[in-house]
C-alpha positions in Angstrom: 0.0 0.0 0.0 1.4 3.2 -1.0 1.5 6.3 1.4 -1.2 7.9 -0.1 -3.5 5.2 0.4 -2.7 5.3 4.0 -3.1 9.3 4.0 -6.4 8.7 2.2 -8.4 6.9 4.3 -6.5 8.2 7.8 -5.1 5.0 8.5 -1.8 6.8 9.1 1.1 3.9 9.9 -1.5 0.6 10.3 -2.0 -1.5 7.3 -5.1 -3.0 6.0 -5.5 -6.3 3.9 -6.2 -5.7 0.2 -10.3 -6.7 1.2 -10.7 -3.8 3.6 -9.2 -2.0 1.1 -11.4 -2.6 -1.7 -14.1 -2.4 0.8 -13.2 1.0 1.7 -13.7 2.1 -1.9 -17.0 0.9 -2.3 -18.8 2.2 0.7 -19.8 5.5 0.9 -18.1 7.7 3.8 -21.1 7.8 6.3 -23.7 4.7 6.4 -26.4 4.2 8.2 -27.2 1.4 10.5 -29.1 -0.2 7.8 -25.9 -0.2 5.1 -23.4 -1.2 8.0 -26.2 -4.2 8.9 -25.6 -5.4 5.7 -22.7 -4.9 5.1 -21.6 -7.1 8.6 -24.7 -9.4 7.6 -26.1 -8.7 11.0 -29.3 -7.1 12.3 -29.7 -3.1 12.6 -30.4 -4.3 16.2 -26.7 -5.5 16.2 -25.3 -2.7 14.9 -27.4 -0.5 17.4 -26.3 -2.6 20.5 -22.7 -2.8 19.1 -22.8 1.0 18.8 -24.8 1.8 22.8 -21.4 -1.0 24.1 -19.1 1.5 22.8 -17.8 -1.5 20.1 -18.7 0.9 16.8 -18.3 4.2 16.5 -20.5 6.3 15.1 -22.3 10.4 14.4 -25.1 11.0 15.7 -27.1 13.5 13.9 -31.0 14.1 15.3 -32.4 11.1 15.3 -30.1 9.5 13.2 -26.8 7.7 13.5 -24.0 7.0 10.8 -21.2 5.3 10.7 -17.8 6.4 9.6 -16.6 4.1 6.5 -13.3 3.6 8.5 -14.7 2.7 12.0 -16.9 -0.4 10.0 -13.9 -1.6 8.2 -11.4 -1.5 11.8 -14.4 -3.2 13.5 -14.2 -5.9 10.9 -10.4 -6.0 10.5 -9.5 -5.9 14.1 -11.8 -8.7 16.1 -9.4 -8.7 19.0 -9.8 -4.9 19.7 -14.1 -5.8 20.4 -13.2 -8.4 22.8 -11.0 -6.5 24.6 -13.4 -3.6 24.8 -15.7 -6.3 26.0 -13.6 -7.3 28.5 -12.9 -4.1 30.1 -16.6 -3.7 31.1 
């Protein structure tokens, strides 16, 4: 991965597999709980609980929440980071 890349999508010095990568790319910057539900293959339920533990970050905007493009793909790249945030409850 080329500097750039990194500098792109704030990743700064951590690497990323070549799927969360091209994953990156095709989302858009800010989904809804809906789009990151499927996207995880989970319920918008999940995503909401996963979001109310602290697990996935997200904006919240009225009524409405939306996650960052970047915080889906590190909660799916980085499994060990979840259960130690589990953990620490």
């Amino acid at each position: 991965m080329t500097e750039g890349a990194k500098r792109k999508h704030g990743t700064s010095t951590e690497t990323l597999p070549d799927w969360a990568l091209d994953l990156l790319e095709s989302l858009p910057p800010l989904l809804s709980t809906k789009e990151a539900a499927e996207s995880l293959r989970v319920s918008e339920k999940t995503v909401r609980r996963r979001i109310r533990e602290g697990l996935l970050p997200c904006v919240r905007g009225g009524r409405f929440m939306r996650i960052p493009r970047l915080a889906l793909v590190n909660f799916m790249v980085r499994p060990q980071d979840r259960v130690a945030a589990h953990l620490r409850r």
